[in-house]
Backbone as a printed PyTorch tensor [residue, N CA C, xyz], in Angstrom:
tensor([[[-152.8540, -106.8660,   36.4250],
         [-153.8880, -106.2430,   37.2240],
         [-154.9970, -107.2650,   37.4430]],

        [[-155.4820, -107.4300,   38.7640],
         [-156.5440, -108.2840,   38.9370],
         [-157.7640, -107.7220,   38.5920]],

        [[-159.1160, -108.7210,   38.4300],
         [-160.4650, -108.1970,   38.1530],
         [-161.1190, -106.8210,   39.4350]],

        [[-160.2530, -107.3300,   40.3100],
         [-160.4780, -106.4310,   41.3430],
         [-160.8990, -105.1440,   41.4290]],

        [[-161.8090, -103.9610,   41.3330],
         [-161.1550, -102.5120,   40.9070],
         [-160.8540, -102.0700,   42.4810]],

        [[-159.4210, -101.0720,   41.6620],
         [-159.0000, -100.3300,   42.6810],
         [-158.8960,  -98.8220,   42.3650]],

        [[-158.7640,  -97.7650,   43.0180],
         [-158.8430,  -96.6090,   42.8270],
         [-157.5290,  -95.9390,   41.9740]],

        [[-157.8770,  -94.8970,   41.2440],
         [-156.7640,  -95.1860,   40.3570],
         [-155.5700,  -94.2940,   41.1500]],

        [[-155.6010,  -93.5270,   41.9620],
         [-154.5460,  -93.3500,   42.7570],
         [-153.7000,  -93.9950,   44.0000]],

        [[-154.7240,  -95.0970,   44.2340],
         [-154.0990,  -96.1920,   45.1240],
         [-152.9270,  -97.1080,   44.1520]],

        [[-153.7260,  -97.0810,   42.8790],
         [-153.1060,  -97.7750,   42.1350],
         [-151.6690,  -97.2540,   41.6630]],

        [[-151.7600,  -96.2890,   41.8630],
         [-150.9300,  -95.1210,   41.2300],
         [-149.7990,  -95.1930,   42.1690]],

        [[-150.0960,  -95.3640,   43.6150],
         [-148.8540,  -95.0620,   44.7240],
         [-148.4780,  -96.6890,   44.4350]],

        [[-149.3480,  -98.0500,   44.6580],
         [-148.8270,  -99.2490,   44.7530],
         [-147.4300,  -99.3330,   43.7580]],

        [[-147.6720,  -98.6740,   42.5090],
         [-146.5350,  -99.1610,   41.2090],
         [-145.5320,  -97.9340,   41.2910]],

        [[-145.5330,  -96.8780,   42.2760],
         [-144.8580,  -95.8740,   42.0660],
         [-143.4580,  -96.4510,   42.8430]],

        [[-143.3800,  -97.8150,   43.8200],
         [-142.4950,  -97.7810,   44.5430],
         [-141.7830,  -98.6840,   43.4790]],

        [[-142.2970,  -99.3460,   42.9830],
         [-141.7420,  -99.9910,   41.7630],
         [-140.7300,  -99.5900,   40.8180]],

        [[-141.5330,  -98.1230,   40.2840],
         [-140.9940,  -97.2760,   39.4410],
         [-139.4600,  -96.7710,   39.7940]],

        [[-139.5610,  -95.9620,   41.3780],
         [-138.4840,  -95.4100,   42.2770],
         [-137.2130,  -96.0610,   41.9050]],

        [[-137.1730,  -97.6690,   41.6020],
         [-136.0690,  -98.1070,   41.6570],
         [-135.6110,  -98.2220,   39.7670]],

        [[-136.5130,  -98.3820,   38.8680],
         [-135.9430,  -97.7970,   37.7450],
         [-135.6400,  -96.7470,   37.1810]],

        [[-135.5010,  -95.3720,   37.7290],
         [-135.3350,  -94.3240,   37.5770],
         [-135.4840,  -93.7170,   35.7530]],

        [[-134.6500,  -92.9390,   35.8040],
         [-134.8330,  -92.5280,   33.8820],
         [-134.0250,  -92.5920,   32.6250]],

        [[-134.2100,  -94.3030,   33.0930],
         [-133.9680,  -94.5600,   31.8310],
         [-134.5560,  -95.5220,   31.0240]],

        [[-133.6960,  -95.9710,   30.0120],
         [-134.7950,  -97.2460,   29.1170],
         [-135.7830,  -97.7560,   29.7370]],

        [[-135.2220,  -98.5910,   30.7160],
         [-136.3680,  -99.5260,   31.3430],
         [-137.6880,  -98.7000,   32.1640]],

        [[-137.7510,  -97.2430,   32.1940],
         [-139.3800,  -96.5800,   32.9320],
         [-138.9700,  -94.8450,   33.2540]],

        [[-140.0080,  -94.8130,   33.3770],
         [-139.7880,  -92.8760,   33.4920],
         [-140.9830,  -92.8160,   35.0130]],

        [[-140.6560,  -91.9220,   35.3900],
         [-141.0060,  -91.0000,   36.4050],
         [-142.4390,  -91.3550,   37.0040]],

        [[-142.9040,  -91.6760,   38.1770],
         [-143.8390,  -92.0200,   38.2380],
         [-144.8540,  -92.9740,   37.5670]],

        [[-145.8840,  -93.5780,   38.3440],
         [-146.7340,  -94.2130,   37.5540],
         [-147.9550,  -94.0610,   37.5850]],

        [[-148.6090,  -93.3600,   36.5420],
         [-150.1720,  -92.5380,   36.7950],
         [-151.1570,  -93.9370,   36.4100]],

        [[-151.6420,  -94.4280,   36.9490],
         [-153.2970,  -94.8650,   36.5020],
         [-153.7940,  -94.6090,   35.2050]],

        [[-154.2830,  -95.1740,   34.5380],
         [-155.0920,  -95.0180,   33.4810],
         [-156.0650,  -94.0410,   33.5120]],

        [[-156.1460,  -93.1100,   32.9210],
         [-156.9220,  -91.8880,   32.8000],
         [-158.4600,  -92.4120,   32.0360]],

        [[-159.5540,  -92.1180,   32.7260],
         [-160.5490,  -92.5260,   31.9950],
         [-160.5780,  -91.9040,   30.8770]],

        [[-161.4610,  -92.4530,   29.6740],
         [-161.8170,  -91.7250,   28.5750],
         [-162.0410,  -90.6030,   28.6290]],

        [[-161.7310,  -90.0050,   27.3640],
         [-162.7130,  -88.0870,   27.7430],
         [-163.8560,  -88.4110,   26.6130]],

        [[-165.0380,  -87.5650,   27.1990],
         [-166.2120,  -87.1390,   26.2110],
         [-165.5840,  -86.7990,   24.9710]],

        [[-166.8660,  -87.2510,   23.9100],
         [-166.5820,  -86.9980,   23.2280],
         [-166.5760,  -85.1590,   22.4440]],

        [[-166.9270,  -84.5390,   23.6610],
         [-167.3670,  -83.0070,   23.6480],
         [-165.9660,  -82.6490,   23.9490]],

        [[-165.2530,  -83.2380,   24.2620],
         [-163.8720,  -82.2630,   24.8090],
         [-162.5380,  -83.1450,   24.5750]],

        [[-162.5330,  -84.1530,   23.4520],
         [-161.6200,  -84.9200,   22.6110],
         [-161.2800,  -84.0320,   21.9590]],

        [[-159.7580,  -84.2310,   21.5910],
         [-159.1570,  -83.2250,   20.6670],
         [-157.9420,  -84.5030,   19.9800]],

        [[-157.6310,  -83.9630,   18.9820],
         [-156.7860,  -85.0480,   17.9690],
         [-155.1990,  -84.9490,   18.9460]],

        [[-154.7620,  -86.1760,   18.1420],
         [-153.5620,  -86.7690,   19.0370],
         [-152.8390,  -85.6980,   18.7570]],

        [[-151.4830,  -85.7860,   19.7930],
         [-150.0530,  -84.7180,   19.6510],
         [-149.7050,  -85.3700,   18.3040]],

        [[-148.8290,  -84.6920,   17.6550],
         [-147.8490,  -84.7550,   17.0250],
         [-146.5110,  -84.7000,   16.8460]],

        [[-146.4110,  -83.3280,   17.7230],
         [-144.9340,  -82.8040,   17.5520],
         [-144.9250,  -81.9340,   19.2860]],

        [[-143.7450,  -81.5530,   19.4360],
         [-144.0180,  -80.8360,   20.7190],
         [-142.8020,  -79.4880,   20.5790]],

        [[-142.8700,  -78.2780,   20.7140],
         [-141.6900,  -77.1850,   20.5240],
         [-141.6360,  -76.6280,   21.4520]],

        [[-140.9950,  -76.3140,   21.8090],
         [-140.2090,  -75.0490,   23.0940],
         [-138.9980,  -73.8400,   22.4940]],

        [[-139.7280,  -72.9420,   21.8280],
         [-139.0890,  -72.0070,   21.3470],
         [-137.2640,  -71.6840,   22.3730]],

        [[-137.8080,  -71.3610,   23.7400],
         [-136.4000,  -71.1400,   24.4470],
         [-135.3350,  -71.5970,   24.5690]],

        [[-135.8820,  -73.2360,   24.5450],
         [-134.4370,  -74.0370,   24.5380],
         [-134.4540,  -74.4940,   23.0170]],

        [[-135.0090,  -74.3300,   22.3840],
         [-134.6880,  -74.5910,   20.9550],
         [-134.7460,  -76.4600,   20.8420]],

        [[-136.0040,  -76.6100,   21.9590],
         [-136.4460,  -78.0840,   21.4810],
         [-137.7610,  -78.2050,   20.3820]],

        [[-137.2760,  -79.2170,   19.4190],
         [-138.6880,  -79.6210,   18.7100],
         [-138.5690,  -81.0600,   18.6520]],

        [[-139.7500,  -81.8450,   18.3810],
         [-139.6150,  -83.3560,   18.5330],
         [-141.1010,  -83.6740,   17.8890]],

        [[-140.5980,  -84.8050,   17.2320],
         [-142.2240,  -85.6290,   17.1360],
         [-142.1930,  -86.4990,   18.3960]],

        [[-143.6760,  -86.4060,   18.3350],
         [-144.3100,  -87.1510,   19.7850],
         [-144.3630,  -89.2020,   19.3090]],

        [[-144.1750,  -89.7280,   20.0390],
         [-144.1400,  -90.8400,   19.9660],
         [-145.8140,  -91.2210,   20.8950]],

        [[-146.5480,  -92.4710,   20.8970],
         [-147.1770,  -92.6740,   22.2190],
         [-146.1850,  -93.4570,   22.5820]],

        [[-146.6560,  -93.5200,   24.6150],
         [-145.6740,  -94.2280,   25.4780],
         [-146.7600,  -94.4080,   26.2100]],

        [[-146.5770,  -96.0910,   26.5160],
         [-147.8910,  -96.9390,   27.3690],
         [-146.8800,  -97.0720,   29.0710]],

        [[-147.9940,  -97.8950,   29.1530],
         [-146.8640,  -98.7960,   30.9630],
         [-145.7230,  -99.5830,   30.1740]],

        [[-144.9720, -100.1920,   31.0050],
         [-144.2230, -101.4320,   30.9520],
         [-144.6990, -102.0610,   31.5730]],

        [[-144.2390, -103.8760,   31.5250],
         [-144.9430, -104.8560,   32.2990],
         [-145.0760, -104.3560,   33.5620]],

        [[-143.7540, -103.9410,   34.0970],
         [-143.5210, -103.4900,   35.8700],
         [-145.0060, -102.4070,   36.3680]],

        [[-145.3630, -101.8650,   34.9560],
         [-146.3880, -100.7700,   35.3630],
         [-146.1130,  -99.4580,   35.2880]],

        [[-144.2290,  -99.5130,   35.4270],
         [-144.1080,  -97.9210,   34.8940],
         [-143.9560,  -97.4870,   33.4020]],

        [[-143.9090,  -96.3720,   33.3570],
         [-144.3060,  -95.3190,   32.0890],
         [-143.4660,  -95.8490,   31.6730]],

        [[-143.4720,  -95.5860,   30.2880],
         [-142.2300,  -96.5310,   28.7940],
         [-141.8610,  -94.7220,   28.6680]],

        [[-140.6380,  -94.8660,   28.0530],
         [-139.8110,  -93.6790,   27.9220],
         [-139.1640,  -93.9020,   26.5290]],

        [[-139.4570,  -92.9310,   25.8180],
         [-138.6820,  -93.1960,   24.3330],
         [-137.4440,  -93.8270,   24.4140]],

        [[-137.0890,  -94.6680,   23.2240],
         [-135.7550,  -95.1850,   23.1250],
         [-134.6620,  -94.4260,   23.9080]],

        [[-133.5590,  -94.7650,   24.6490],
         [-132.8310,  -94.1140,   25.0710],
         [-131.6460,  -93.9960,   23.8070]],

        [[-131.6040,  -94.5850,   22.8110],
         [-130.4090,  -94.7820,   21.3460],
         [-130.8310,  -93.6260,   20.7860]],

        [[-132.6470,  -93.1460,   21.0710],
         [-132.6100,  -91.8120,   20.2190],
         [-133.1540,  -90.8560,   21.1120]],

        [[-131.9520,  -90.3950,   21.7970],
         [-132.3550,  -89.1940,   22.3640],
         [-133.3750,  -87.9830,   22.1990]],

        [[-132.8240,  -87.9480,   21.2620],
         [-133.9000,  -86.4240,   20.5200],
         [-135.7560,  -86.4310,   20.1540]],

        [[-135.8520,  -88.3310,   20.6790],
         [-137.1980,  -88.2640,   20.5470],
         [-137.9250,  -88.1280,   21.9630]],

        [[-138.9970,  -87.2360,   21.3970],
         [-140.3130,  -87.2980,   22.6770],
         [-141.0770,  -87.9210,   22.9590]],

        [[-142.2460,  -88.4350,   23.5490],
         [-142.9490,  -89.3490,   23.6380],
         [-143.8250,  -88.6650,   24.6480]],

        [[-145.3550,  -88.7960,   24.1500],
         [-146.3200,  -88.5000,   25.1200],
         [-146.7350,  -90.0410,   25.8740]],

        [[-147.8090,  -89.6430,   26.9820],
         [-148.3500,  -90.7850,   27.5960],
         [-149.7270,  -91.1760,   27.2020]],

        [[-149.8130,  -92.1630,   26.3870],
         [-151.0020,  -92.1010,   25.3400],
         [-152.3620,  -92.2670,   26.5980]],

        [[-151.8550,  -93.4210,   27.9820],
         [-153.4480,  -93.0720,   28.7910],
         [-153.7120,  -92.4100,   29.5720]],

        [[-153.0440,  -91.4210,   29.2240],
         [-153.4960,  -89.9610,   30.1080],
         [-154.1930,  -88.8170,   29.3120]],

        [[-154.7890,  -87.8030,   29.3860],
         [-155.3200,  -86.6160,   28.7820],
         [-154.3760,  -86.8210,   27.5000]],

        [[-154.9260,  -86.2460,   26.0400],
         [-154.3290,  -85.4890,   25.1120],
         [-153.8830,  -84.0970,   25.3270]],

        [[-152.8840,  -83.7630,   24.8720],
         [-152.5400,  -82.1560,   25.2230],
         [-153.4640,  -81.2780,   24.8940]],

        [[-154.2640,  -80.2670,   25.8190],
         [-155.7150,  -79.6580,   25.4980],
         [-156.4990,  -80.4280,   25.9260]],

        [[-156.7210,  -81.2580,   26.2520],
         [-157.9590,  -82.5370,   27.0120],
         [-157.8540,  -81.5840,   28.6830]],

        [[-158.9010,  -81.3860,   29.2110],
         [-159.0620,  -81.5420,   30.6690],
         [-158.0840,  -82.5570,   31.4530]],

        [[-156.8520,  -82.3760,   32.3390],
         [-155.9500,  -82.8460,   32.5870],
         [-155.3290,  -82.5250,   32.2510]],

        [[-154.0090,  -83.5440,   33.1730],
         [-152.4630,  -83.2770,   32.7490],
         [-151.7600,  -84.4790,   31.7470]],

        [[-152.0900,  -83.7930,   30.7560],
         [-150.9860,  -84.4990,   29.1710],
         [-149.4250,  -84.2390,   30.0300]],

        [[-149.2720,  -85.2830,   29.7210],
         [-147.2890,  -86.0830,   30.4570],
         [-146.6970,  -86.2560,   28.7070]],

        [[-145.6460,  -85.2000,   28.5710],
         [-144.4110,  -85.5490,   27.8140],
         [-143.4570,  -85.8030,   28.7890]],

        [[-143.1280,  -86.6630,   27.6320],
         [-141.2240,  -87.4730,   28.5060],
         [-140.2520,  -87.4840,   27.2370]],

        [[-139.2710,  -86.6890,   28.0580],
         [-137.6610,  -87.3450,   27.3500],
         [-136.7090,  -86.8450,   27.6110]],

        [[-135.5880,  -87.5060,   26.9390],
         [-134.4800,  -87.5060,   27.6790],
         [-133.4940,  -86.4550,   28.0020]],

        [[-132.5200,  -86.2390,   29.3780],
         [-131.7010,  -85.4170,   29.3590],
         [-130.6540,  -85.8040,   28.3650]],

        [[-130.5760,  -86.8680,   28.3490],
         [-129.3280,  -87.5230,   27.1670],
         [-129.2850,  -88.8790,   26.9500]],

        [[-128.6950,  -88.8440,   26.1670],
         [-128.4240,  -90.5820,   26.0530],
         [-127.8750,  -91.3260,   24.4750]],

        [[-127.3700,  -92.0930,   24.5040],
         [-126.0750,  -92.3520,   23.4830],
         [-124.6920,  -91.4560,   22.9260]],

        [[-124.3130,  -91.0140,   24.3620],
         [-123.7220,  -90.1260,   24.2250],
         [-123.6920,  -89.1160,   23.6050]],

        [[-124.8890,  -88.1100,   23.6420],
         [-124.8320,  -87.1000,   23.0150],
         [-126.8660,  -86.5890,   23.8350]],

        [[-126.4410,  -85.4520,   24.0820],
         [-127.6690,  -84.4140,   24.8160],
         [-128.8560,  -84.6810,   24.2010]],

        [[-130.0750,  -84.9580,   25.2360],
         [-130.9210,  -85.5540,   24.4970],
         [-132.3720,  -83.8700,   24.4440]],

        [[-133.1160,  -84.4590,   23.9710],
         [-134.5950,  -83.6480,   23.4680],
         [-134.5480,  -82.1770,   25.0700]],

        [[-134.7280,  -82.9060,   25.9500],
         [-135.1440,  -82.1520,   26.9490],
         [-133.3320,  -81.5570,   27.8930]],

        [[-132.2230,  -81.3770,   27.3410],
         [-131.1880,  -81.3900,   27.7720],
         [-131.2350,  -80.4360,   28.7850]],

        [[-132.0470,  -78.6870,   28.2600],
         [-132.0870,  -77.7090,   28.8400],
         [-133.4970,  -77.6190,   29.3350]],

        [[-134.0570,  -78.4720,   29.6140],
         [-135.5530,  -78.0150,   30.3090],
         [-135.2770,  -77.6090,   31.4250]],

        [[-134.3330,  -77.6400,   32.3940],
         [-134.4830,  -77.0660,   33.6260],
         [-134.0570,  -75.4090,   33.2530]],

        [[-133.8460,  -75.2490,   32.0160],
         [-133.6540,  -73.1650,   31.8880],
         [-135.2950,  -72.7130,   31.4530]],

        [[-136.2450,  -73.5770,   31.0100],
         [-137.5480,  -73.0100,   31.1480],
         [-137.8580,  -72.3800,   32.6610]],

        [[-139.0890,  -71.4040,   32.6620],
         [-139.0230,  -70.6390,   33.4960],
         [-140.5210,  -70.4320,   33.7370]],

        [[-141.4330,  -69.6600,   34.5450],
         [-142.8910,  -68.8060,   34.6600],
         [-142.7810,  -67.9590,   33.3240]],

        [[-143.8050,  -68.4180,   32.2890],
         [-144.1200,  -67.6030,   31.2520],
         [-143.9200,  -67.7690,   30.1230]],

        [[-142.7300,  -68.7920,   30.0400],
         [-142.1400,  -69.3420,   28.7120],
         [-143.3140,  -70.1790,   28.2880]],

        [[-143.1910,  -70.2100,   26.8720],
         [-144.2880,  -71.6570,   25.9610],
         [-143.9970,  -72.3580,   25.6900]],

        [[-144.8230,  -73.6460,   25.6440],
         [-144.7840,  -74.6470,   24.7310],
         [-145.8240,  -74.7390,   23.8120]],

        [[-145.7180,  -75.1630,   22.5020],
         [-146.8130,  -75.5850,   21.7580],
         [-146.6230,  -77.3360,   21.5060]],

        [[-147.9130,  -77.3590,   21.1090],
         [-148.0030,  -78.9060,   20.8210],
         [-148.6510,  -79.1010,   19.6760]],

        [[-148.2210,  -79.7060,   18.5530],
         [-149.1240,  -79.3910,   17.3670],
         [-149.8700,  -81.0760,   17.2120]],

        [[-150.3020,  -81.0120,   16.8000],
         [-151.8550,  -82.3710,   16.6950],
         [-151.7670,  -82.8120,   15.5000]],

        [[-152.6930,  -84.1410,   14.9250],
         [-152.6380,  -84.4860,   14.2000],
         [-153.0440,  -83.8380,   13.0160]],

        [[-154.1560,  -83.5980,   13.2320],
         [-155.4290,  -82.9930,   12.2010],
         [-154.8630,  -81.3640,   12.0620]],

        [[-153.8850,  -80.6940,   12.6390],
         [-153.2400,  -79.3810,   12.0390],
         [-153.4270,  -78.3910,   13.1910]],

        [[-153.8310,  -78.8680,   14.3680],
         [-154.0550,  -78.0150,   15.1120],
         [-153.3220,  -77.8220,   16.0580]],

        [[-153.3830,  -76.6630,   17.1040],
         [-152.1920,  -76.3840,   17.7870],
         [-152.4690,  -76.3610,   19.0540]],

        [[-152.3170,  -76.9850,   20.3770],
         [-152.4740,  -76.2560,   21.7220],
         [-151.4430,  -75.3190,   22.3290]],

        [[-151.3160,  -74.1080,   23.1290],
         [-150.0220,  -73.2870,   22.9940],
         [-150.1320,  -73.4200,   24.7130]],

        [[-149.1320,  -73.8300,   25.3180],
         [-149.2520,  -73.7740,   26.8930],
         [-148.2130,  -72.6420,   27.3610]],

        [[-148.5380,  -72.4320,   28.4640],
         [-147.7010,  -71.1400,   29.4610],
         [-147.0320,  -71.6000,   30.5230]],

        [[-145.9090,  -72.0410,   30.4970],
         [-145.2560,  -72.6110,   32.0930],
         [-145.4580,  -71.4460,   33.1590]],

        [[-146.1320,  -72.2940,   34.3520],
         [-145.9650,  -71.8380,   35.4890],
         [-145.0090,  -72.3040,   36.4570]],

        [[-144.1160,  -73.3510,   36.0800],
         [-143.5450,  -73.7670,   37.4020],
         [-142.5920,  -74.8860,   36.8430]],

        [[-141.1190,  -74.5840,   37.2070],
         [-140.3160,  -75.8720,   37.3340],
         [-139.3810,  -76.1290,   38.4840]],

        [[-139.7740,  -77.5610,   38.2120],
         [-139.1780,  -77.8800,   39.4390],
         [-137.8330,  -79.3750,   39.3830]],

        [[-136.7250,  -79.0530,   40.2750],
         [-135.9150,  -80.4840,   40.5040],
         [-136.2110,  -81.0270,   41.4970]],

        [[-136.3940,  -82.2020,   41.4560],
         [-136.8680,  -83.1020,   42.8270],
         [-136.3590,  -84.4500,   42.7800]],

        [[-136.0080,  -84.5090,   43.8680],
         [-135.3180,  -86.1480,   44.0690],
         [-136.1600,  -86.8690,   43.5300]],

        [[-136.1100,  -88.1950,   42.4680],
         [-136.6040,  -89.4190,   42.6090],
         [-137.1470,  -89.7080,   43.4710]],

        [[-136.9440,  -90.0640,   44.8210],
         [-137.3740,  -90.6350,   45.8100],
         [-138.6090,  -89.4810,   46.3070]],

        [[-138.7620,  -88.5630,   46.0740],
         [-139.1070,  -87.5390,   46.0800],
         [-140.7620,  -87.2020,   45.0320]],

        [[-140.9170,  -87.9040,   44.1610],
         [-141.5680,  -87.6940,   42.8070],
         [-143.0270,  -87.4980,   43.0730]],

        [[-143.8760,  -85.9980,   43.1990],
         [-144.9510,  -85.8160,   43.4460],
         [-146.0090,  -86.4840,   42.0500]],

        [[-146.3290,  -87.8280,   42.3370],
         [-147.0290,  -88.3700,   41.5440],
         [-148.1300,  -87.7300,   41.5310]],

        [[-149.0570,  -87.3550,   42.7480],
         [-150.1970,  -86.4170,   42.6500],
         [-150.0640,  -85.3990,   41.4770]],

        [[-149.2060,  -84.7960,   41.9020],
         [-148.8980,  -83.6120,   41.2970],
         [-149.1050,  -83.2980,   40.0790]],

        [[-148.1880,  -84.5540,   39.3710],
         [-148.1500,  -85.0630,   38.2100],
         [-148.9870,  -85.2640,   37.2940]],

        [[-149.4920,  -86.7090,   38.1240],
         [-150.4640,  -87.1190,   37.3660],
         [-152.2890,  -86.8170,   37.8390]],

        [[-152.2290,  -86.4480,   38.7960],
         [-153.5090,  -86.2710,   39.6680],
         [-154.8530,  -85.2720,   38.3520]],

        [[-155.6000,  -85.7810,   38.6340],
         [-156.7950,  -84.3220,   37.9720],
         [-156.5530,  -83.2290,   38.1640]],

        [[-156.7120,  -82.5270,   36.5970],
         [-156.7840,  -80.9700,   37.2200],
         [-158.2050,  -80.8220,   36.6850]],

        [[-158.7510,  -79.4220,   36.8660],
         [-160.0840,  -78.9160,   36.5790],
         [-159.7330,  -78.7620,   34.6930]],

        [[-158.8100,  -77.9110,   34.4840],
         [-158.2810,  -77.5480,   33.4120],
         [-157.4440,  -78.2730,   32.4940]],

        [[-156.9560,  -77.9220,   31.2200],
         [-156.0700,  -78.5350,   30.7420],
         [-154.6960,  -78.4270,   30.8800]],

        [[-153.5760,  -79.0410,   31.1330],
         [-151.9840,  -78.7720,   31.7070],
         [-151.4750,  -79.2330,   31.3490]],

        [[-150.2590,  -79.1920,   31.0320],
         [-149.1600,  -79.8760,   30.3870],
         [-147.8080,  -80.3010,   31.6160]],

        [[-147.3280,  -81.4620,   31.4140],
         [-146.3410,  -81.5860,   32.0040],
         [-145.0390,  -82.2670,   31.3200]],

        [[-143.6630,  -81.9120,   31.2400],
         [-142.7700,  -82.1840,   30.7910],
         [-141.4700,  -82.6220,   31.5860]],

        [[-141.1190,  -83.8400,   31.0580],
         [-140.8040,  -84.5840,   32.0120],
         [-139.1980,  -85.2000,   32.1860]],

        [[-138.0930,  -84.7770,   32.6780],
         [-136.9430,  -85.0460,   32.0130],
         [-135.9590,  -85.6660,   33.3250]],

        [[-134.9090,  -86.2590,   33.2940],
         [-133.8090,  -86.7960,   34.5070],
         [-133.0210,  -85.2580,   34.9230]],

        [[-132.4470,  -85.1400,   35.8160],
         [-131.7890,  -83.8230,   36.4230],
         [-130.5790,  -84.3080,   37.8140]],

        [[-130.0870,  -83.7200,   37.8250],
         [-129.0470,  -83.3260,   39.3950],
         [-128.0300,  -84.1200,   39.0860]],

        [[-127.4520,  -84.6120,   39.3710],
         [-126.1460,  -85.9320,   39.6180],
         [-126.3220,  -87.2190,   39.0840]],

        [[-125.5470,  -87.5030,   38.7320],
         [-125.3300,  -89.0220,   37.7520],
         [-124.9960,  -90.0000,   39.3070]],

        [[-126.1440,  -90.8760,   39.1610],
         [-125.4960,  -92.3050,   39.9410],
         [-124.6050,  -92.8980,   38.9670]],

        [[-123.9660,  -93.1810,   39.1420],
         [-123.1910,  -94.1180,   38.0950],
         [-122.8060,  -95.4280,   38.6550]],

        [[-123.8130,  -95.9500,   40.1400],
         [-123.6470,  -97.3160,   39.9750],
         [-125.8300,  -97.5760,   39.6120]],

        [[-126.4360,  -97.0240,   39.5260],
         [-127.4720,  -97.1010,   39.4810],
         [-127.9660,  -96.6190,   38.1390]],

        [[-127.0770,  -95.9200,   37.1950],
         [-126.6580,  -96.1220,   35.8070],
         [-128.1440,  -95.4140,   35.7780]],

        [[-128.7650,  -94.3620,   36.2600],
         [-129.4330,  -92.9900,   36.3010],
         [-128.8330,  -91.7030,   37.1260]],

        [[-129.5750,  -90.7530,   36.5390],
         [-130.0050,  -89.2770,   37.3280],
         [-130.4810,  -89.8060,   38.9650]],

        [[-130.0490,  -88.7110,   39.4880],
         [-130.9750,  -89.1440,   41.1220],
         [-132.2370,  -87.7510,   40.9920]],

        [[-132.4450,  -87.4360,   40.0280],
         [-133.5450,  -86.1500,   39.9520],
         [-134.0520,  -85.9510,   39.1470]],

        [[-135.4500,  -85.5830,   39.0020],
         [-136.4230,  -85.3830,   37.9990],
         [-136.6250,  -83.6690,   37.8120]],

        [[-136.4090,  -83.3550,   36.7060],
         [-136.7450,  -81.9360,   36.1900],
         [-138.5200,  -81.8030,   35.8170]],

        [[-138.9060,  -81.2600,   36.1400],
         [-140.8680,  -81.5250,   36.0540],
         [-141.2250,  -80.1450,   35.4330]],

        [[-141.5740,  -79.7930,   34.1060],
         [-142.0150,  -78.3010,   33.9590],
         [-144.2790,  -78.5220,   33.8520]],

        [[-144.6860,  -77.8810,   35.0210],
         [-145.9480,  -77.7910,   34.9060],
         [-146.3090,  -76.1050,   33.8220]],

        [[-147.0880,  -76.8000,   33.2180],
         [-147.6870,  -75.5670,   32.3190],
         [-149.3210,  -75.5510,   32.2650]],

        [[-150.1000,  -74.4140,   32.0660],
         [-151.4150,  -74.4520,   31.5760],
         [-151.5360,  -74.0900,   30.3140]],

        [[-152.6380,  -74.3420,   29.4120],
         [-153.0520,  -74.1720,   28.6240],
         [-153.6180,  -72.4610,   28.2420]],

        [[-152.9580,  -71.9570,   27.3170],
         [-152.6560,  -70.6900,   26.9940],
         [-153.8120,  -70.4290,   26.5630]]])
């Protein structure tokens, strides 16, 4: 990044075309959000920990996940499926904004953390438990499959007024010369 400043959603579309072509796996995940400014210290809340989804019978400890050099999002190991990983410069889960979990539909041959996120639904929960013992409990409003090429980064990563959760997984058809998903499973939730 140059000394230059640029807006963080300009910035956000420049590295997103980047992203498009590594799709979801090892090498980057889904979009590429901008660096989220700091939050006050009035509305900081302690890091994730763990992340559960009673319906599909996911639980996971949270990993942080920064950029990669390219600029897109780092995505938990693909060798260990079953791990999650938040996006450490974006909102904390409960922070004003949208807190981004990522992980995988699968990988090392065998179904990964988020296998069944596309059977979440309007109404189902997630909780997120924190460091210091505390819990945020979110309410999905909305999931969605969408082409890669397709990937509402706004959406995503953009400001909300409130606090939101987003969960973030590969979906639709296997390229298998592009050795990804051609689709992103996206569950938006608010804060319960």
């Amino acid at each position: 990044m140059t000394a230059r400043k640029t807006s963080p959603l300009r910035l956000l579309l420049a590295v997103l075309g980047l992203l498009l072509l590594t799709g979801c796996t090892a090498a980057g995940a889904p979009g590429t959000p901008a660096a989220t400014p700091a939050t006050t210290a009035a509305t900081a809340v302690a890091a994730p920990s763990a992340v559960d989804i009673p319906k599909i019978g996911a639980h996971s400890t949270l990993v942080p996940l920064g950029l990669n050099p390219d600029g897109s999002v780092e995505v938990p190991p693909v060798t260990s499926p079953l791990q999650a990983g938040w996006y450490r410069n974006g909102p904390q889960p409960g922070e004003p904004g949208p807190a981004v979990i990522l992980g995988h539909v699968d990988g090392n041959k065998q179904k990964g953390i988020f296998y069944r996120l596309h059977e979440l639904a309007p109404g189902d929960t997630v909780t997120v438990s924190r460091v210091d013992g505390s819990v945020a409990g979110f309410t999905v409003t909305r999931v969605e499959q969408i082409d890669k090429d397709e990937f509402p980064t706004e959406a995503v990563y953009g400001d909300t007024a409130g606090a939101e959760l987003r969960l973030i997984t590969c979906g639709g058809s296997f390229d298998h010369a592009a050795h990804s998903y051609r689709d992103n499973i996206i569950v938006y939730a608010t804060l319960s």
